[in-house]
C-alpha positions as CSV (number, residue, x, y, z in Angstrom):
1,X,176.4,125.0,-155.3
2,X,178.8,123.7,-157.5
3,X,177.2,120.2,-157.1
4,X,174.0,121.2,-158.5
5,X,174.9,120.2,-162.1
6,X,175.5,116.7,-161.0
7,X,172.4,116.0,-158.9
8,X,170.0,117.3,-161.4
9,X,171.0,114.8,-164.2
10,X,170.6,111.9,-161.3
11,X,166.9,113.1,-160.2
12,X,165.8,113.1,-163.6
13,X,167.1,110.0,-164.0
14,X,165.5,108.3,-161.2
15,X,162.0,110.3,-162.2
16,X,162.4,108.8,-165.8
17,X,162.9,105.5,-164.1
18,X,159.8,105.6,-161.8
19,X,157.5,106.8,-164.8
20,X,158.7,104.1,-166.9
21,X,158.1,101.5,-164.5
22,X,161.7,100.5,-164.1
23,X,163.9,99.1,-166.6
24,X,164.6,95.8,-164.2
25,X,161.0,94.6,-164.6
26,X,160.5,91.9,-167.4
27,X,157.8,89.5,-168.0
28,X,157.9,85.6,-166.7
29,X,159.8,83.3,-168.9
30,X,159.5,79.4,-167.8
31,X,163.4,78.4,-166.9
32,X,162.6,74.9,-166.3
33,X,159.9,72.3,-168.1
34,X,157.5,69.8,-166.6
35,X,157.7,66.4,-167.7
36,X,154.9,63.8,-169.2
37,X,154.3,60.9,-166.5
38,X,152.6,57.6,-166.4
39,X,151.4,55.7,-163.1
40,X,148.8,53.5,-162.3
41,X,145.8,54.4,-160.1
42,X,146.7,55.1,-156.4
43,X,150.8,56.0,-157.3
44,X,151.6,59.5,-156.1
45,X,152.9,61.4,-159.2
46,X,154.4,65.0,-159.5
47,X,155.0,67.3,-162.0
48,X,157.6,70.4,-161.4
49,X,158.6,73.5,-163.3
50,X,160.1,76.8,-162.6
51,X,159.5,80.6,-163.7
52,X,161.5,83.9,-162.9
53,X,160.4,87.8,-163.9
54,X,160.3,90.6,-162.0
55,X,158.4,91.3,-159.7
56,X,158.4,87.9,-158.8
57,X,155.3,86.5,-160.5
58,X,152.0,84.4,-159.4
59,X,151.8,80.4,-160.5
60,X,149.1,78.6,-161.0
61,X,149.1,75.2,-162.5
62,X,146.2,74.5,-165.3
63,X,145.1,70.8,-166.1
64,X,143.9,71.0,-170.1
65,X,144.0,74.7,-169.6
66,X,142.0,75.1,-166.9
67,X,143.8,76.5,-163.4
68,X,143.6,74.7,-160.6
69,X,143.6,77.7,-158.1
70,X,144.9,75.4,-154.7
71,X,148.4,74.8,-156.9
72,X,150.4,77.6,-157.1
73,X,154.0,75.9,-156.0
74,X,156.4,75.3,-158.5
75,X,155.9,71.3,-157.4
76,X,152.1,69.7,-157.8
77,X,151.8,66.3,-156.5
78,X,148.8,64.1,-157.1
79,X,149.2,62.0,-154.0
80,X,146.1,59.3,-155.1
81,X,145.6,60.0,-159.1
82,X,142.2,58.5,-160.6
83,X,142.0,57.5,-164.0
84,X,140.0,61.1,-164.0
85,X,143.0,62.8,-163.5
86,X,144.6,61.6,-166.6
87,X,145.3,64.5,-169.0
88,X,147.4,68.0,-170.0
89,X,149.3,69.8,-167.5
90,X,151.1,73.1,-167.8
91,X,152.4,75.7,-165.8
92,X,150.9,79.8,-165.9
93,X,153.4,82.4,-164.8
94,X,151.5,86.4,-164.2
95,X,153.2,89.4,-163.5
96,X,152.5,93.0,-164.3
97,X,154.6,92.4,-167.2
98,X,153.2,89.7,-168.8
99,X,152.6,85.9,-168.7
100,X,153.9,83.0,-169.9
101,X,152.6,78.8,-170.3
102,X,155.3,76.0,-169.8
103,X,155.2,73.1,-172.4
104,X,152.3,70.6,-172.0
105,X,153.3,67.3,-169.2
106,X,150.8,64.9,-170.3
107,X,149.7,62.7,-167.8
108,X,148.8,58.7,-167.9
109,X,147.0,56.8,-165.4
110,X,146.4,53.1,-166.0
111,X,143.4,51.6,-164.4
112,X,144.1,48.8,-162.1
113,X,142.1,46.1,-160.8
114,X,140.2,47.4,-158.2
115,X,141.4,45.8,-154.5
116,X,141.6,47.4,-151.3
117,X,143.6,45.2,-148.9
118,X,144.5,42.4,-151.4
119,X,146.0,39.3,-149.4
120,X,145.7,36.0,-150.6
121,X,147.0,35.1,-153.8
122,X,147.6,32.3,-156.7
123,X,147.5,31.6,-160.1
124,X,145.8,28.9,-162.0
125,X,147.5,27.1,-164.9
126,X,145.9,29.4,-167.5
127,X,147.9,32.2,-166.0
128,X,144.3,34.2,-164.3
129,X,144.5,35.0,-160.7
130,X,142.4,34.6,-157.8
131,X,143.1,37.1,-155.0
132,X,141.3,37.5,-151.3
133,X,140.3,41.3,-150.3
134,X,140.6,40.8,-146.6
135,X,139.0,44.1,-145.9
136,X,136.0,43.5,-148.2
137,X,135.9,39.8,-147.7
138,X,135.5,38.9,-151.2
139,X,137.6,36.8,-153.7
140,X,138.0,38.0,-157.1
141,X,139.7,36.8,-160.1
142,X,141.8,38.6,-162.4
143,X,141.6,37.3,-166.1
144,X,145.0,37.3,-167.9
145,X,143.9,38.5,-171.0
146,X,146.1,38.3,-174.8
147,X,147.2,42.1,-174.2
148,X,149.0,41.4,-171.0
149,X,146.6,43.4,-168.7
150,X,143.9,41.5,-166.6
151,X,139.9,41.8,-166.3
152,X,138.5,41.8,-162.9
153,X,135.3,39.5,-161.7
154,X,133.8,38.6,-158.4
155,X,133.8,35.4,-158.1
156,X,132.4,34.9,-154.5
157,X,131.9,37.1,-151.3
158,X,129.4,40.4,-150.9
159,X,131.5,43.2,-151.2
160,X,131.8,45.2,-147.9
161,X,129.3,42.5,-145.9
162,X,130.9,40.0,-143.3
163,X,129.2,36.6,-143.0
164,X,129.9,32.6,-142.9
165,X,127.1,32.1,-145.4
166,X,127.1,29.2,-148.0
167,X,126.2,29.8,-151.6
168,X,127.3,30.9,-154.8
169,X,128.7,34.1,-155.8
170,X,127.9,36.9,-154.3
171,X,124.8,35.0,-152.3
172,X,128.1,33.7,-150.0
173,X,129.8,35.9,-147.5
174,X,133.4,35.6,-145.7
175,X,134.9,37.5,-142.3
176,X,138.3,38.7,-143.2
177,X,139.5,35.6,-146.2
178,X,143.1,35.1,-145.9
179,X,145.4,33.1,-147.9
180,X,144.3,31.2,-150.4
181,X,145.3,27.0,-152.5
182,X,144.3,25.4,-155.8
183,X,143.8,21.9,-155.7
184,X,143.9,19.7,-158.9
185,X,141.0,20.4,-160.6
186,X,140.5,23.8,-160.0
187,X,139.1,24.3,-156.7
188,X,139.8,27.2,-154.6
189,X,140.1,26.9,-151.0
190,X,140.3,29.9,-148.4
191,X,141.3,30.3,-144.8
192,X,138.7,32.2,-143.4
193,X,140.6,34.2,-140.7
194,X,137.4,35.5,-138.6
195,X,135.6,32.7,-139.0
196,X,138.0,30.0,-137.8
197,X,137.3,28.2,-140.9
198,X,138.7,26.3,-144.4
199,X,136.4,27.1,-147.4
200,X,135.9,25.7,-150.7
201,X,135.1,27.9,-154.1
202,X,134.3,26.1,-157.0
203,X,135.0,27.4,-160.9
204,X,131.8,28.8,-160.8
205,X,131.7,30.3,-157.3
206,X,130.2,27.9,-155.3
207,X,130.9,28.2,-151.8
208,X,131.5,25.5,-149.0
209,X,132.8,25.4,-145.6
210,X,135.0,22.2,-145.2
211,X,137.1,22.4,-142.3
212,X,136.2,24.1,-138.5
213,X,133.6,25.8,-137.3
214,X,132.0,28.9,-137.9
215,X,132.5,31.5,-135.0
216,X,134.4,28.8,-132.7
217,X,137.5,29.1,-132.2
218,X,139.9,26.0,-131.4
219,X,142.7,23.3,-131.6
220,X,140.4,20.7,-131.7
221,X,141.2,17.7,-134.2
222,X,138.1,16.3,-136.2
223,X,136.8,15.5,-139.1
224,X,135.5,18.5,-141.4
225,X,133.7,20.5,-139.5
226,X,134.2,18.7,-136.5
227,X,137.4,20.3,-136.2
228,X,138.4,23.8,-134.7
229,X,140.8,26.2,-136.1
230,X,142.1,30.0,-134.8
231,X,142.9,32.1,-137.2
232,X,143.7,30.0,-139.8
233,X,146.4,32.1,-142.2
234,X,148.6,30.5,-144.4
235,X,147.7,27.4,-146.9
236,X,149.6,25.0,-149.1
237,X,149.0,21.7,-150.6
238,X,151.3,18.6,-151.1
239,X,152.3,17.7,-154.6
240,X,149.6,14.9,-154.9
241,X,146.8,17.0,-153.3
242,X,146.5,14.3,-150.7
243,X,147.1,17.3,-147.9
244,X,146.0,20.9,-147.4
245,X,148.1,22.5,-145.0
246,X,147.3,25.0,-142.6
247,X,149.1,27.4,-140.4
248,X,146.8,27.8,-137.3
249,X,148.1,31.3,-136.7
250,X,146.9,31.9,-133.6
251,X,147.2,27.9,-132.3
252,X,150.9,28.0,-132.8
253,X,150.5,24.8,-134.9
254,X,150.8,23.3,-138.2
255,X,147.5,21.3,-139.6
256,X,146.8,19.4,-142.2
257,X,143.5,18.0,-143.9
258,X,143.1,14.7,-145.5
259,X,141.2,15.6,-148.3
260,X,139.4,12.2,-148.9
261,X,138.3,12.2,-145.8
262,X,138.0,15.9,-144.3
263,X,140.4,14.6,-141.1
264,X,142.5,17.4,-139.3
265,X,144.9,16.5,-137.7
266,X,147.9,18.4,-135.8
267,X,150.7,18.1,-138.2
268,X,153.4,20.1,-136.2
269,X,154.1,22.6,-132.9
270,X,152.0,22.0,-130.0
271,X,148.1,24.1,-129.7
272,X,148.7,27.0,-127.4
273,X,152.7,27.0,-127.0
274,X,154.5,29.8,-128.9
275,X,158.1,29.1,-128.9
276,X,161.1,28.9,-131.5
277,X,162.3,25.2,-130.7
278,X,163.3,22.9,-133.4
279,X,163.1,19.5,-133.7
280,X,160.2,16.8,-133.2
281,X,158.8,18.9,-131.0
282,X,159.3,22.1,-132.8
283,X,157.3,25.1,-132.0
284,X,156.5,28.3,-134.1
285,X,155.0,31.3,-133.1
286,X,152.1,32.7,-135.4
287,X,152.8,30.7,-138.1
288,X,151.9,32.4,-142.0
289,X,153.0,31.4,-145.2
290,X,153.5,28.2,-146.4
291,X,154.7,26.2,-149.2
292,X,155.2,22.7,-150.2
293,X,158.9,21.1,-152.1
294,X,158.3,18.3,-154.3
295,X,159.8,15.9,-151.8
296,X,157.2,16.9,-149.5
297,X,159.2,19.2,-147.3
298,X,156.9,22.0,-145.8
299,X,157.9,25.7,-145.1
300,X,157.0,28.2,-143.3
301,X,157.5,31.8,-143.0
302,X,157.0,31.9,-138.8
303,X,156.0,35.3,-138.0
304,X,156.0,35.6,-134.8
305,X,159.7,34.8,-134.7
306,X,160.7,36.5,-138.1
307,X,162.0,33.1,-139.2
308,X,162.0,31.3,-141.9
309,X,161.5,27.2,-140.5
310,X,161.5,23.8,-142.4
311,X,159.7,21.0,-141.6
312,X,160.1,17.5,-143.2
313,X,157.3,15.2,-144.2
314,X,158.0,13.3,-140.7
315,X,157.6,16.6,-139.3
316,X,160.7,17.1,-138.2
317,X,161.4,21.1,-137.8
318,X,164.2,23.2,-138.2
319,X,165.3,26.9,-138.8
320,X,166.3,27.3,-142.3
321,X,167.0,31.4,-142.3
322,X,166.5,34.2,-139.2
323,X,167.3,34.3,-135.6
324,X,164.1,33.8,-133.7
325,X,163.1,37.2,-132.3
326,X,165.4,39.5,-134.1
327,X,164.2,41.7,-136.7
328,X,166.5,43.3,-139.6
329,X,167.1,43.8,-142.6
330,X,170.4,42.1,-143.3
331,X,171.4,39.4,-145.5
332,X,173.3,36.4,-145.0
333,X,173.3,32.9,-144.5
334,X,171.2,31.1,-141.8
335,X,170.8,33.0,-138.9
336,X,172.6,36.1,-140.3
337,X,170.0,36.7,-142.6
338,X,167.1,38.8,-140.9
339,X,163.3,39.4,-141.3
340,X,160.8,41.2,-140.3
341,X,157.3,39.3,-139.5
342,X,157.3,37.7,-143.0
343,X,154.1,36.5,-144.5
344,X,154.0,34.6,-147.6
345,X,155.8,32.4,-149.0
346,X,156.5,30.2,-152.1
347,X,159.0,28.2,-154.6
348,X,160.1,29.5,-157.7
349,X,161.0,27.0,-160.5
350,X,164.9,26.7,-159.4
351,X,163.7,25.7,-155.9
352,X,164.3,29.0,-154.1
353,X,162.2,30.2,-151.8
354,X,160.7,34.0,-152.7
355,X,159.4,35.7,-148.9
356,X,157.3,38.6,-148.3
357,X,159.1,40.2,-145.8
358,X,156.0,42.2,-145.1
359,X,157.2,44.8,-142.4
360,X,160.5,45.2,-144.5
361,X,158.4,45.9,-147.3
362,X,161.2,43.4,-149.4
363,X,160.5,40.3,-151.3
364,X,163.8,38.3,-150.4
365,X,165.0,34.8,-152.0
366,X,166.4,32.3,-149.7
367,X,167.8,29.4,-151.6
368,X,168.0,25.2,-150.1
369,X,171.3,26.2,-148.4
370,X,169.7,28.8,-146.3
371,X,171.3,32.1,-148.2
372,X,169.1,35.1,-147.7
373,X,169.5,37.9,-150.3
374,X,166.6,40.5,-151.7
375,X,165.2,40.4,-154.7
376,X,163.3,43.5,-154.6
377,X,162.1,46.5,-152.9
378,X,164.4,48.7,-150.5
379,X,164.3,47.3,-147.0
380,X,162.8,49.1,-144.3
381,X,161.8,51.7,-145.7
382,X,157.4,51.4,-147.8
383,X,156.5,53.3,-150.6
384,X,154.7,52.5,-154.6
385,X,157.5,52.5,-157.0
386,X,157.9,50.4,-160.3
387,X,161.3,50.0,-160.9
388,X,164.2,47.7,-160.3
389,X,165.6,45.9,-157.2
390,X,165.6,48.0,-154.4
391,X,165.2,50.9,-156.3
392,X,161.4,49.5,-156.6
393,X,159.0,50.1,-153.5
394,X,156.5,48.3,-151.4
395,X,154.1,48.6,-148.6
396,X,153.6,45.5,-146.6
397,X,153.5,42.7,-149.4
398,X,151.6,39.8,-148.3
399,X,151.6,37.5,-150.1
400,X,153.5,36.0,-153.5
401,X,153.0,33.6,-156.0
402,X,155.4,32.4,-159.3
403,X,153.8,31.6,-162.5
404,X,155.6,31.1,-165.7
405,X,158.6,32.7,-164.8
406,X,156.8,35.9,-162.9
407,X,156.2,36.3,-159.1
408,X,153.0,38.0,-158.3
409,X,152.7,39.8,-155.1
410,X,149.6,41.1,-153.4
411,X,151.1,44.4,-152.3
412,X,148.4,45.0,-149.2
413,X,148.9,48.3,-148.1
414,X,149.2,50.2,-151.6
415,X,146.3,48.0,-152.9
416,X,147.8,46.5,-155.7
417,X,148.8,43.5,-157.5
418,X,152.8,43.6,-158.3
419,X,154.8,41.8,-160.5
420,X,159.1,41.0,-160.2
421,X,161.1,39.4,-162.9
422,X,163.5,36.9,-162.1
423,X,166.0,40.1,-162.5
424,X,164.4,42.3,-160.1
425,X,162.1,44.4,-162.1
426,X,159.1,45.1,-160.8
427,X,155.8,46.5,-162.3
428,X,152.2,46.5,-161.3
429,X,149.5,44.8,-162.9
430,X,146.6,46.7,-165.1
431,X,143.4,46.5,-166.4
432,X,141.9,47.1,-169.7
433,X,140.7,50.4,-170.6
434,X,137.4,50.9,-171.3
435,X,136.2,53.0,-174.3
């Protein structure tokens, strides 16, 4: 009995407790802001914030106010944003107690030109592109306009429709355009990759078929049409634009075209043999990417042997970076410096060679003496990330191109048009916004 006193102050308590509600509840308060974010169409984004309050309350993130009742994480990720999704962003906290509204993340999304498996690339001397949409067979170009963004037109090919037909604009059709060459005055021409065939696109559209022909595959040398191709890939012309080169992927062999003439000819490896020998008799093994020095030495990124080759205007080959069949990511010098199936290729205006080490998701710079080292993107590992060196991120570049000082690279998998200073930085191409 003589505990009594002490257990009846206690029950009250706890009674006074329970009718109150408990003096340990409290309303949500917002213990950690979202950010404001920019990206670019088709660049994962994601805001995150934090609440507390007891009980533990209910999230729900709001875009301009409004809740968007699947996102009630403290993370929401926009894993393909639209320019639609542009806008305010906050996070609501609920509780018995109360609620409470983060600060406002505003989101950006610049429009981009509008690509799905972007491939070819190059730039004309005004600074506009022309780029190849392998999966809808069309070629576009991409006006450089005073802003530093870029306009989008189609300049030949039916979006979506595969065909070999001549004409102009959208009247022609392609199977699958690969890479892509600029002659002199202005002339695009395009390695049709399903069709086994060399194309010609004038300024205005126009389109022709040159070289091979349509539907046949072969290693047959011939004049114009005459001639027989498979899978032709990679293209480059000679500093006079006497020769279009050809990597005939699938041939194993190096062409060329006389273009006076429209002859073919077998410029280097031997039709059918895949190999990784150098010398007069060099083979390659699904040949890519080329480019052309100004003393007419022609090179190759050889992806079959994730290699990097040379081949002299007597056609003479040799291995300039890689060791035939080995894959890596490392750099080094000659054979210590390793690819992965590179692509495309091209000079920059020291005489370096820039590589899209596509399945290293890298661009990498090899210089005349053979020294590989990366210019950007982390190696090995894809992703969509602006930023610099290999704290930037790809997903199987393709191919790349330098003009004025910037290399452009048709980034195929993330559907996008990059660009890389000479220090590394990389950002991604937009277009204007219309009002």
């Amino acid at each position: 009995m003589s505990q009594s006193p002490i257990l009846f102050p206690v029950i009250l308590s706890l009674v006074s407790l329970i009718a109150c509600g408990g003096s340990s509840d409290s309303a949500p308060t917002i213990t950690s802001q979202p950010s404001s974010a920019t990206t670019v169409v088709g660049r994962p984004v994601t805001f995150e914030a934090s609440a507390k309050g007891t009980p533990a309350p209910d999230l729900v993130w709001q875009k301009n106010g409004v809740a968007i009742s699947s996102q009630t994480d403290t993370s929401y990720t926009i894993a393909y944003p639209k320019v639609a999704d542009a806008g305010n962003y906050t996070l609501y906290a609920s509780n018995t107690q109360g609620n409470a509204t983060s600060d406002i993340a505003t989101l950006t999304v610049l429009p981009v030109p509008t690509l799905d498996r972007p491939f070819g690339l190059v730039a004309d001397s005004a600074g506009d592109l022309y780029v190849s949409d392998a999966s809808r067979h069309t070629i576009s170009k991409l006006t450089h306009n005073t802003d530093g963004t870029f306009s989008q037109s189609l300049l030949a090919g039916s979006d979506g429709i595969v065909g070999s037909a001549d004409g102009t604009g959208s009247a022609a059709t392609f199977n699958t355009p690969e890479s892509l060459a600029l002659d002199g005055s202005g002339n695009l021409y395009v390695a049709d990759y399903d069709n086994h065939t060399i194309r010609k696109v004038t300024a205005n559209g126009t389109v022709s078929t040159v070289a091979g022909s349509v539907g046949q595959s072969g290693s047959a040398d011939g004049i114009g049409t005459a001639a027989t191709f498979k899978h032709p890939m990679g293209l480059a012309f000679d500093a006079t634009y006497t020769f279009l080169y050809v990597a005939d992927s699938e041939n194993h062999t190096i062409r060329r075209i006389k273009m006076d003439t429209l002859a073919v000819s077998t410029f280097a490896g031997t039709p059918g043999s895949s190999g990784s020998t150098d010398g007069s008799a060099g083979l390659f093994s699904s040949p890519n990417g080329l480019t052309v020095d100004s003393s007419g030495n022609l090179y190759v990124a050889d992806y079959g042997n994730s290699t990097i080759r040379k081949v002299t205007s007597a056609g003479v080959v040799s291995t300039l970076a890689g060791t035939a069949g080995v894959t890596g990511t490392a750099n080094g010098t000659g054979g210590s410096g390793h690819f992965y199936q590179p692509v495309g290729i091209t000079l920059d205006a020291s005489g370096n060679l820039l590589v899209a080490d596509t399945f290293n998701h890298a661009i990498r710079k090899v210089t005349t003496a053979g020294v590989v080292t990366t210019l950007a993107g982390y190696r090995g590992v894809y992703g969509n990330e602006d930023d610099t060196g290999s704290d930037a991120y790809f997903n199987r570049p393709s191919n790349i191109w330098v003009q004025d000082g910037i290399a452009y690279v048709t980034d195929y998998r993330n559907g996008l048009i990059r660009t890389i200073t000479s220090a590394g930085v990389v950002g991604t191409i937009t277009s204007p916004i219309e009002e």
